[in-house]
DSSP file (Angstrom, degrees, kcal/mol; ACC not computed):
  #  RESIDUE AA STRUCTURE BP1 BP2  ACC     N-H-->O    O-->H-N    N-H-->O    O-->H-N    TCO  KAPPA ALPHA  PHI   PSI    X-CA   Y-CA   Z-CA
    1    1 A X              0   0    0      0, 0.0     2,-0.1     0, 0.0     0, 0.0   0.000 360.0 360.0 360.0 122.1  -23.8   48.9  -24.9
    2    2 A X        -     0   0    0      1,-0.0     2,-0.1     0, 0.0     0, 0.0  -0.214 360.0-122.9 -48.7 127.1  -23.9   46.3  -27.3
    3    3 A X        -     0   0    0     -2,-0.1     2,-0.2    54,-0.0    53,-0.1  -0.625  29.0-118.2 -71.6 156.7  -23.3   42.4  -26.4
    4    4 A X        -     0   0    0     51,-0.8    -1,-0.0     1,-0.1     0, 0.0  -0.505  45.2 -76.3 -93.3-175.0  -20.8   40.8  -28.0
    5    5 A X        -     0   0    0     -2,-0.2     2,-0.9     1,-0.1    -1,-0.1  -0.353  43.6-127.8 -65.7 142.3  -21.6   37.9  -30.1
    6    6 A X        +     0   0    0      4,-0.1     2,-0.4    -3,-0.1    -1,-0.1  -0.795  53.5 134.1 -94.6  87.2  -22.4   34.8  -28.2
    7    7 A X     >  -     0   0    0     -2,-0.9     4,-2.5     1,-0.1     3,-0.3  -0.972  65.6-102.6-135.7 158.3  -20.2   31.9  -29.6
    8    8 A X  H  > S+     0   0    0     -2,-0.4     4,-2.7     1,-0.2     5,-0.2   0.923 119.8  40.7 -40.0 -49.6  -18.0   29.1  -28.2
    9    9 A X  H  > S+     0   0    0      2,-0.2     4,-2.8     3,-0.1     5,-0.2   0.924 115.4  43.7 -64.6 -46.9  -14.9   30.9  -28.9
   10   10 A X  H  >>S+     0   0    0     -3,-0.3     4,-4.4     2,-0.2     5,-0.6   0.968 118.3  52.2 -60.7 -69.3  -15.7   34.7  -27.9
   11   11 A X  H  X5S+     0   0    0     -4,-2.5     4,-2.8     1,-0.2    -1,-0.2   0.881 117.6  39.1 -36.6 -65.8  -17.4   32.8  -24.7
   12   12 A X  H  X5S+     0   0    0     -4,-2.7     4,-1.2     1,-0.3    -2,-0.2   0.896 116.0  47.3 -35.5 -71.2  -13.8   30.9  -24.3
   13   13 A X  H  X5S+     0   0    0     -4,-2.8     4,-4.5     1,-0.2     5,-0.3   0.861 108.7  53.9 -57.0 -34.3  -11.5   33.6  -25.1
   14   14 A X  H  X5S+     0   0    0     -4,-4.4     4,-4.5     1,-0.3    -1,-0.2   0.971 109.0  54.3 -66.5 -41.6  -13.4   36.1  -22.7
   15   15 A X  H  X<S+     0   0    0     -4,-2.8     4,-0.6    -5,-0.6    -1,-0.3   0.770 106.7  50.0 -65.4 -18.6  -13.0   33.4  -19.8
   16   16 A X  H >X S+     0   0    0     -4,-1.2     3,-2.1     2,-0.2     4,-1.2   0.959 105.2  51.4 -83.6 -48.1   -9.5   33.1  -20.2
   17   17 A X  H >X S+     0   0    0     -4,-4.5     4,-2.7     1,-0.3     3,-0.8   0.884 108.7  52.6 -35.3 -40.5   -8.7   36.5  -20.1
   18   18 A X  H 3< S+     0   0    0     -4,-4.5     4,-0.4    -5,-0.3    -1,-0.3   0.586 108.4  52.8 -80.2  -2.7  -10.7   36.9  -16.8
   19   19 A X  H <<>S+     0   0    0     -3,-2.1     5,-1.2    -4,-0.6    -1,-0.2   0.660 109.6  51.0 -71.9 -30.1   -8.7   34.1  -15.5
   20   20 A X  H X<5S+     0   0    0     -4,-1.2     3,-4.6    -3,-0.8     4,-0.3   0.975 108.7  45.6 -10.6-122.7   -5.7   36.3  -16.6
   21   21 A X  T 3<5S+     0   0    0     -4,-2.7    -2,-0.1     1,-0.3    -3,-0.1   0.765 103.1  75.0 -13.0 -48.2   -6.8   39.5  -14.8
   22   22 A X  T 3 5S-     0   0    0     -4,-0.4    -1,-0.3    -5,-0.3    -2,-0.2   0.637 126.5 -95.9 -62.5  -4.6   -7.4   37.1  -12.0
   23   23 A X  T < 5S+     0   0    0     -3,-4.6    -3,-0.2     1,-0.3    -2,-0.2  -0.054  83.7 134.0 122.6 -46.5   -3.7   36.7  -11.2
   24   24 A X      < -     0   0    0     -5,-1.2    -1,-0.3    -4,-0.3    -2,-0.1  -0.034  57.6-121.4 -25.9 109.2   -3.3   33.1  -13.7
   25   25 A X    >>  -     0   0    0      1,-0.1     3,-1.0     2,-0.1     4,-0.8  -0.541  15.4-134.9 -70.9 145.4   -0.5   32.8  -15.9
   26   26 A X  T 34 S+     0   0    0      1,-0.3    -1,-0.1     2,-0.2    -2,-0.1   0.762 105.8  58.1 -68.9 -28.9   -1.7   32.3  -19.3
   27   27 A X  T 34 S+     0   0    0      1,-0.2    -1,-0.3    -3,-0.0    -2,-0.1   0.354 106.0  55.9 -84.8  27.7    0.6   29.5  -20.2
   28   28 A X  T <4 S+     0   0    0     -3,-1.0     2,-0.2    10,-0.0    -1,-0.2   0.660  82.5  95.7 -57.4 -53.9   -1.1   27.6  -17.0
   29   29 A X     <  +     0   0    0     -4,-0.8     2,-0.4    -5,-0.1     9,-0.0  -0.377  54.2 167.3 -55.8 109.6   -4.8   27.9  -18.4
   30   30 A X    >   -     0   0    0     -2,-0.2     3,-2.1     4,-0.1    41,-0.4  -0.927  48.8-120.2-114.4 175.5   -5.3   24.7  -20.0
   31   31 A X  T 3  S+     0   0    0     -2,-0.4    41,-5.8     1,-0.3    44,-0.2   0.776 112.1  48.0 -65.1 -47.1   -8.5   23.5  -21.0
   32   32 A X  T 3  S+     0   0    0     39,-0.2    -1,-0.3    38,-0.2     2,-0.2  -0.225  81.5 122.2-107.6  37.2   -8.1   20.5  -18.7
   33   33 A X    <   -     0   0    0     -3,-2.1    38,-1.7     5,-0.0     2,-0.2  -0.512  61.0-130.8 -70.1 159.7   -7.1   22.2  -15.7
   34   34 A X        -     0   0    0     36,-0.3    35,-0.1    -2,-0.2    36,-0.1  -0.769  26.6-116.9 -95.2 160.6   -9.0   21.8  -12.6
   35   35 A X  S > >S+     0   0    0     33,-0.5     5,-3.3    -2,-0.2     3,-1.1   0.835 116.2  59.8 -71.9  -8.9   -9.8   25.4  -10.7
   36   36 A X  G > 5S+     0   0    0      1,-0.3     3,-2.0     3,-0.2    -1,-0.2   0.854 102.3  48.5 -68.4 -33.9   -7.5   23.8   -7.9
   37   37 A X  G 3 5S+     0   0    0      1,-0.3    -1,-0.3     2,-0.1    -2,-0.1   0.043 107.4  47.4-120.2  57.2   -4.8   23.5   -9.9
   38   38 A X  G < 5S-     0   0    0     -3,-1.1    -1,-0.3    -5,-0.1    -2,-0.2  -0.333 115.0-113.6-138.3  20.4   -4.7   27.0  -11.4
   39   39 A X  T < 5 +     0   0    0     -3,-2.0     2,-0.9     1,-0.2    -3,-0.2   0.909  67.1 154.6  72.8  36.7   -5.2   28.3   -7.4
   40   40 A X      < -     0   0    0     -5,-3.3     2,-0.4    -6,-0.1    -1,-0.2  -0.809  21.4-177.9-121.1 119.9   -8.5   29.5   -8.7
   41   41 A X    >>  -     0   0    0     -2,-0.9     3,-2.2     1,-0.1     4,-0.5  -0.896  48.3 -78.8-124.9 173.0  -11.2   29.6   -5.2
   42   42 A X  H 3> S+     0   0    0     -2,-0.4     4,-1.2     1,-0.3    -1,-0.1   0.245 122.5  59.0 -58.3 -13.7  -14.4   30.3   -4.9
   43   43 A X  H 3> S+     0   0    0      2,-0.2     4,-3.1     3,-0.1    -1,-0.3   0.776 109.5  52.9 -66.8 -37.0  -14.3   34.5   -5.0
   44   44 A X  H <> S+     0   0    0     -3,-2.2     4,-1.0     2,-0.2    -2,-0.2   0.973 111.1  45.6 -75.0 -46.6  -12.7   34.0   -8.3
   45   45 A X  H  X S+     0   0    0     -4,-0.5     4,-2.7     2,-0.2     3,-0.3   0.863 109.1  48.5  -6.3 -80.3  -15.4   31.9   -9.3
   46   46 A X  H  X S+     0   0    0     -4,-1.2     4,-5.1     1,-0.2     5,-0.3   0.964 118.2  45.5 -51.6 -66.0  -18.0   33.8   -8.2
   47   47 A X  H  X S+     0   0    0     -4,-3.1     4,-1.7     2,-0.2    -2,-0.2   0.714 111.6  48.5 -38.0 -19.3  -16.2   36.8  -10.1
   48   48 A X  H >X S+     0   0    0     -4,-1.0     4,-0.9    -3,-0.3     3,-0.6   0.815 118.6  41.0 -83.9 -68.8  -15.4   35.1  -13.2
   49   49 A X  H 3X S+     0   0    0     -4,-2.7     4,-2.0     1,-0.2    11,-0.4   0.838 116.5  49.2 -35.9 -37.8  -19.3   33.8  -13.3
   50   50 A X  H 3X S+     0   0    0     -4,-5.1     4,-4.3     1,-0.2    -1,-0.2   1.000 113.3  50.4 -71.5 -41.5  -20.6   37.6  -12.0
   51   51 A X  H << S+     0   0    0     -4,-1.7     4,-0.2    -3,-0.6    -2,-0.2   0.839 107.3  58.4 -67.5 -36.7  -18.0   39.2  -15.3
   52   52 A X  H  X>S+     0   0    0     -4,-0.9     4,-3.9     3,-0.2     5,-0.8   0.930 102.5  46.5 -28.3 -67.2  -19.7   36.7  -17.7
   53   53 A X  H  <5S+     0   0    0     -4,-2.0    -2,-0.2    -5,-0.4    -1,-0.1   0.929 110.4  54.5 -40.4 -62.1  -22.9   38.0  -17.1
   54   54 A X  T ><5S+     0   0    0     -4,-4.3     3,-0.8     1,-0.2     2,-0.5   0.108 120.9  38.3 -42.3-135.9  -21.4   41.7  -17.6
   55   55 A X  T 345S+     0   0    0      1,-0.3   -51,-0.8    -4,-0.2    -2,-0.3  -0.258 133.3  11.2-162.0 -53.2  -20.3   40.5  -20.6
   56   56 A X  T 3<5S-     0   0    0     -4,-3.9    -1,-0.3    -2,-0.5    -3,-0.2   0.869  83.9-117.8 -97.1 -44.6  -22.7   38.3  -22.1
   57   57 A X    < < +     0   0    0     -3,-0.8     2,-0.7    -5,-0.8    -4,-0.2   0.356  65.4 147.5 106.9  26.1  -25.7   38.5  -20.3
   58   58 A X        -     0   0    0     -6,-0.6     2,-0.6    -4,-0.1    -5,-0.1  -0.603  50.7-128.8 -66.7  84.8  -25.2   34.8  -19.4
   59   59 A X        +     0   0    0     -2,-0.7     2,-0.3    22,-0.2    -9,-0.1  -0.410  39.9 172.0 -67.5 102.1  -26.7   34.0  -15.8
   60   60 A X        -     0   0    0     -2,-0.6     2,-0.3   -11,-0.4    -7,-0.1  -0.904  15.0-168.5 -64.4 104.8  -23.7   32.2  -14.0
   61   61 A X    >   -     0   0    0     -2,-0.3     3,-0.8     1,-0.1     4,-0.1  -0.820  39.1-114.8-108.8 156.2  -23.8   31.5  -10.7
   62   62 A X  G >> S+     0   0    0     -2,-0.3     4,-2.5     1,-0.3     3,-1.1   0.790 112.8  65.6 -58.2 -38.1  -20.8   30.3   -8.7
   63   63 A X  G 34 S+     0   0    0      1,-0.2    -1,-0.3     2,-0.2     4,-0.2   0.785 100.6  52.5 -52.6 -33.0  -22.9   26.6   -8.3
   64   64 A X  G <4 S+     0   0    0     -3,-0.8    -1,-0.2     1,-0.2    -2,-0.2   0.468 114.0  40.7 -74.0 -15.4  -22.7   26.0  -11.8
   65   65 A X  T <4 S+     0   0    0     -3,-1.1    -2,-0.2     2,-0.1    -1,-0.2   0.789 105.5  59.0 -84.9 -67.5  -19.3   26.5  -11.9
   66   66 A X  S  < S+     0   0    0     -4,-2.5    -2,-0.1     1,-0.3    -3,-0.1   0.255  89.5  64.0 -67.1   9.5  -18.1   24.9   -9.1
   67   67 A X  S    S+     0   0    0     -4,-0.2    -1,-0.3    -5,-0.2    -3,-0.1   0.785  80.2 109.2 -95.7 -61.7  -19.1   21.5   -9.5
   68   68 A X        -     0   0    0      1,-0.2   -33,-0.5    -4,-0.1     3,-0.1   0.278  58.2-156.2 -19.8 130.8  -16.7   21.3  -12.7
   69   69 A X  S    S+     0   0    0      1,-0.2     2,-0.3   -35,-0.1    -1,-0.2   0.221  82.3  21.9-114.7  16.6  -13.4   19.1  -12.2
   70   70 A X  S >> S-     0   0    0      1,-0.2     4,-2.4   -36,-0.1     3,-1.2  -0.928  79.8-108.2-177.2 174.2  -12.0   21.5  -15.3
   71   71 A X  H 3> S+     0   0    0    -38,-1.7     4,-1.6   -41,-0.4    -1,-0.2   0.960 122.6  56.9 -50.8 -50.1  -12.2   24.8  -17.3
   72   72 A X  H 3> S+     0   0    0    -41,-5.8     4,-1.6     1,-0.2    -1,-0.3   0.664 110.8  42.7 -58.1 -25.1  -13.6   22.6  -20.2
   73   73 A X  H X>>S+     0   0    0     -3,-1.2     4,-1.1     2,-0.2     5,-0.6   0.914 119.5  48.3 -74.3 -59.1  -16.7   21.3  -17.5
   74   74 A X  H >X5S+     0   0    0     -4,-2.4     4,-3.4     1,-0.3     3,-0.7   0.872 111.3  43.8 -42.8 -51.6  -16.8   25.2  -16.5
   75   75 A X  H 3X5S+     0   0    0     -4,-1.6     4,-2.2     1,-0.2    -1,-0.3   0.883 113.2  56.0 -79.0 -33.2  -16.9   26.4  -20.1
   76   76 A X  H <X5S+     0   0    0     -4,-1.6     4,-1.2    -3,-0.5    -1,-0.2   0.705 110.6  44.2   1.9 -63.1  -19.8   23.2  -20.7
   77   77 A X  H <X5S+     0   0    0     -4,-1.1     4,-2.0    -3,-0.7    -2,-0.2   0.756 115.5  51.3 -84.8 -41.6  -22.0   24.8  -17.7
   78   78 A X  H  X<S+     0   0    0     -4,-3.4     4,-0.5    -5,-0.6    -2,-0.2   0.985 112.8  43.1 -53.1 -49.9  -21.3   28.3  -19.5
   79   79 A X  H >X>S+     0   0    0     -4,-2.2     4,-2.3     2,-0.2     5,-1.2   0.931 111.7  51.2 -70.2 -50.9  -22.4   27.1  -23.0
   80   80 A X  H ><5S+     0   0    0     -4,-1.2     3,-1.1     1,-0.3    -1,-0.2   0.991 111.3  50.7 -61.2 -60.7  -25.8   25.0  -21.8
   81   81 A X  H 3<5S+     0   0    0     -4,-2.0    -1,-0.3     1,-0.3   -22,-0.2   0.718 114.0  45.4 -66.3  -2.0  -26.9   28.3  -19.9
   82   82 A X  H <<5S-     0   0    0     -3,-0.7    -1,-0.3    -4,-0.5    -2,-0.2   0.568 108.0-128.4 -88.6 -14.9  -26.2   30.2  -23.2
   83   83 A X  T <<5       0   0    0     -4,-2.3    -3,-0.2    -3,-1.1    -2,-0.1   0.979 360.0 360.0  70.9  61.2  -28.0   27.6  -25.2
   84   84 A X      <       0   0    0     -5,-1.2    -4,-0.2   -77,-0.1   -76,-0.1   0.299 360.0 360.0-129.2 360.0  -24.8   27.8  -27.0
């Protein structure tokens, strides 16, 4: 199975969805939410970071994540381990 192309947006888009799937209303998801206040804890985390990895082949761990005070830090920590 092919990866898909590794770019900010693809990367972005992919995260929202799985924030989506994860229960999140889409009009919630902003950029500069924190994951507390999209109700987002540390199994979703862990999930979002392990479905990145499916996905990208990005190695995410939940520490990389969880340090972030918003998606845009989260999607930051995503982009530096893609070398993106």
């Amino acid at each position: 199975m092919a990866v898909p192309s590794r770019t900010k947006e693809s990367v972005e888009g992919f995260v929202l969805d799985v924030l989506e799937k994860l229960g999140i209303e889409r009009d919630q998801i902003t950029l500069d939410a924190s994951f507390d206040d999209l109700g987002v804890d540390s199994l979703h985390v862990t999930e979002l970071g392990q479905a990145v990895n499916r996905e990208f082949g990005i190695e995410v761990h939940a520490a990389d994540l969880e340090e972030s005070q918003s998606l845009r830090q989260a999607l930051n920590a995503i982009y530096a381990k893609a070398g993106l």
